[in-house]
C-alpha positions in Angstrom: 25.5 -5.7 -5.5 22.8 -5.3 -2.9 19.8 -3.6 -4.4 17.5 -0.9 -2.4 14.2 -2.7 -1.6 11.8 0.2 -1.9 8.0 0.0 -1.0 5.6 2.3 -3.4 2.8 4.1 -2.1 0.0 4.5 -4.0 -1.2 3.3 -7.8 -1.8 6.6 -9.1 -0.2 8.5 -12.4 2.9 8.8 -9.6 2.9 5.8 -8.2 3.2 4.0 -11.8 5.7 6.7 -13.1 8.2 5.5 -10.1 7.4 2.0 -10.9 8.6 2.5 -14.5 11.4 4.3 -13.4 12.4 2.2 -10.9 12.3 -0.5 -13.6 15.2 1.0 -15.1 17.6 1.4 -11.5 19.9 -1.8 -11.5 20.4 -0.8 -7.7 16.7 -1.3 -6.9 14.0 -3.6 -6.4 10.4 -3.2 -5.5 9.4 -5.2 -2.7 5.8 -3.9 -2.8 2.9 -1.7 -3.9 0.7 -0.3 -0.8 -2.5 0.9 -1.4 -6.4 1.8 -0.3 -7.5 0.5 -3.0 -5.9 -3.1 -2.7 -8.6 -5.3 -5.2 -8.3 -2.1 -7.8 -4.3 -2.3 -7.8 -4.2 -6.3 -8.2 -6.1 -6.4 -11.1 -3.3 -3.9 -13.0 -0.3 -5.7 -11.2 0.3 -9.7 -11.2 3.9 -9.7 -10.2 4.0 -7.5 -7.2 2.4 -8.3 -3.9 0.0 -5.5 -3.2 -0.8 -4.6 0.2 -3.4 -2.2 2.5 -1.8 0.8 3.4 -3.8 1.0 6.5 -2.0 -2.2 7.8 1.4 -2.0 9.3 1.9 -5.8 9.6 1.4 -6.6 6.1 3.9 -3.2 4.3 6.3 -4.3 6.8 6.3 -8.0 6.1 7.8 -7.0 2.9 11.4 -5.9 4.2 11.3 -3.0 2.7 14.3 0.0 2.8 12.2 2.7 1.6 9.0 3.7 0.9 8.5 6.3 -2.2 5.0 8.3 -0.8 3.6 8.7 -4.0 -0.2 10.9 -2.6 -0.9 13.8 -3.4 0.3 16.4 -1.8 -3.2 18.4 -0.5 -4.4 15.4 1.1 -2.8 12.5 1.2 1.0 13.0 2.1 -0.1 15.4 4.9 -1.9 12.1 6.6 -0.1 9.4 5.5 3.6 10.6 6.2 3.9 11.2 9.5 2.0 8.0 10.1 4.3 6.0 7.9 7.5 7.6 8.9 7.1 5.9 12.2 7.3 2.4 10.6 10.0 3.0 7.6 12.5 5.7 6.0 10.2 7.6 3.4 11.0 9.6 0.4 8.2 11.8 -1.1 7.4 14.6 -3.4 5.4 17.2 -1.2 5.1 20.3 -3.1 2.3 22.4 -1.5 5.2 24.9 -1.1 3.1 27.2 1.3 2.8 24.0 4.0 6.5 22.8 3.7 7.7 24.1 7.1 4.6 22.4 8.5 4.9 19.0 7.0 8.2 19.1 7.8 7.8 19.8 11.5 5.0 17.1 11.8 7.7 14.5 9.4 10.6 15.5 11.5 9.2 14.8 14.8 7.6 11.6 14.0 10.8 10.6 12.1 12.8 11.3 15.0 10.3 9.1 17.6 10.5 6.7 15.8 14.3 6.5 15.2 13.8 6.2 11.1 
């Protein structure tokens, strides 16, 4: 079986919860953790590479299928998104229910430049 090689953004309360539960998916392997906070995130995690968000070349060294957005939803996601929908297919939880059609008007169009 080939597994999913998924990509986790961010090393915050969501970010660890999807690592656990990815942990637990036979079908899936992490492939990376990418972060702001790169030094922070290494000292919690030996045994997956960690890499800056804000670097293209390094997240997409790492082969990934998928990266799980794991922000929040007021400030990250609405940043980080659209900007990494253009390099990979991207799953998230955006739930600021009163900016959905916006988000996905500015994920949709990015999405669909970029072919992902």
């Amino acid at each position: 079986m080939e597994k999913i090689k998924v990509l986790v953004v961010g090393y915050g309360n969501v970010g660890r919860g999807v690592l656990l539960s990815l942990a637990n998916q036979p079908d899936m392997q992490v492939v990376g953790i990418a972060s702001r906070s790169v030094e922070r995130v290494k000292k919690s995690v030996s045994d997956i590479p960690v890499v800056d968000i804000n670097n293209p070349a390094e997240f997409m060294a790492l082969n990934a299928d998928v990266a799980i957005l794991c922000g929040g939803s007021k400030n990250d996601l609405p940043k980080q998104g659209p900007e990494l929908v253009k390099y990979i297919n991207t799953v998230d939880s955006f739930d600021n229910h009163s900016c959905i059609p916006e988000y996905y008007a500015a994920m949709d169009a990015a999405a669909r430049e970029s072919g992902t």
